[in-house]
Phi, psi and omega in degrees: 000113170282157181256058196268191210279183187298332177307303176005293176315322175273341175266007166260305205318290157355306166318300188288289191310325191264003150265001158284330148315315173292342172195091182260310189266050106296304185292325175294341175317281157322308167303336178283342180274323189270315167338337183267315200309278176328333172293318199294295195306340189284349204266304220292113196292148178070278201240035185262000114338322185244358186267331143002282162339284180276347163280333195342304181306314167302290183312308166328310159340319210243063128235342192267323182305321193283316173304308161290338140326324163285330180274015186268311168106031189224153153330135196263098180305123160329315184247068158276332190322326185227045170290343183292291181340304170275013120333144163311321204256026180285346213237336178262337155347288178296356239226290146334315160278295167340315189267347202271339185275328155276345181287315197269341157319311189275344187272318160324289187323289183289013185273004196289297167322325195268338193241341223035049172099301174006293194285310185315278180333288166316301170276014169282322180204081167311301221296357186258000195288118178279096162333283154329299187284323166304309180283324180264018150259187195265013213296347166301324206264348190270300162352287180328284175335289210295336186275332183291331196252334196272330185293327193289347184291308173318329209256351152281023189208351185295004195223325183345296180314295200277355179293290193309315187288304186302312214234354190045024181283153181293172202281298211297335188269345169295336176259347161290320199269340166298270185325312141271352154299336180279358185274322160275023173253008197277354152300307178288330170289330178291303148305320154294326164332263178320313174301333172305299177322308148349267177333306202276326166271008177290299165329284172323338171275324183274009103001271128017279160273060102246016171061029149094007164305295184303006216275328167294356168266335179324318169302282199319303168289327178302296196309322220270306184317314183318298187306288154350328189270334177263011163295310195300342141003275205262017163277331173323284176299281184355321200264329175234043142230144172312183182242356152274138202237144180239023179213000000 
């Protein structure tokens, strides 16, 4: 486990945009599969909301997977998206999603004292969501709560996938090794944090000054970001966990 320094954050970003130059409709490829898969899994009556969720970590796999193969210099397997599936480590994956989904559960919950509920709503059913009831509730003071209980969670599952696939470690030593890494890692995540913040209003702005010219590019770019934020992912890793692997 490396400790590395704050530029970092910024040199996965780097990273990231340039492997996605070397194989973007490749890479889009893969992303577009996983956007349908989740829909499709979202389709799942009762719980189909949460089950996203709990593959996350499998699906995640094949794009962090596909990366190291570009930077690698090899060829992009047609079904990498579900290369986790067929893995040994498919069942503490899922074991993995299962817990990182009561974690985001439990941070909601807490935020319910503090908002009545608001935020728990709002993300349950936006579509039901009162513009006007949202600005006169607490739902700022519940967000706070929910982010105060949710980053440390984030940064115990921020690693997860690839420790249990790559490294074959159980979920729970995978989420001990997660955690402190991103904790001595927390500079350079603070930096990538803010340059991303950076990036994305800057992007908002020529948006903006152009008045709604750019406006048909906006799909195209939120995804190609998207994609680009999970490359960084696995540079992420790379960089403060070894390059040995055991899948």
């Amino acid at each position: 486990m490396n400790t590395p320094q704050a530029i970092a954050g910024w040199r996965w970003i780097q990273q990231g945009f340039s492997t996605f130059k070397k194989k973007p409709f490749e890479l889009l490829f893969i992303f577009f599969g996983l956007i349908f898969v989740n829909l499709g899994l979202s389709l799942v009556p009762f719980v189909g909301a949460l089950i996203p969720f709990i593959f996350g970590p499998c699906l995640g796999m094949g794009i962090m997977h596909a990366c190291r193969d570009i930077d690698e210099g090899k060829p992009v397997a047609t079904g990498v998206l579900f290369v986790a599936f067929r893995s040994p480590a498919f069942r503490t994956l899922v074991l993995m999603g299962v817990l990182y989904t009561l974690a985001l559960l439990a941070a909601l919950a807490c935020s319910i004292p503090f908002d009545d509920g608001a935020l728990w709503d709002y993300i349950s059913d936006p579509s039901k969501a009162d513009p006007k009831a949202l600005v006169k509730s607490n739902i700022g003071l519940g967000m706070l709560v929910f982010f105060a209980v949710y980053t440390p969670a984030a940064m115990a599952f921020w690693y997860g996938g690839p420790l249990i696939m790559w490294h074959g470690m159980s979920a729970p030593k995978a989420i001990f090794y997660s955690f402190f890494a991103v904790w001595r890692a927390r500079k350079a995540f603070l930096v990538y944090l803010l340059a991303w913040c950076g990036l994305l209003s800057f992007v908002a702005f020529l948006m903006a000054l152009s008045g709604g010219v750019l406006g048909v590019l906006i799909l195209p770019l939120m995804l190609s970001v998207s994609l680009v934020m999970y490359c960084t992912f696995y540079f992420s890793y790379k960089e403060v966990f070894s390059r040995e692997q055991s899948a």
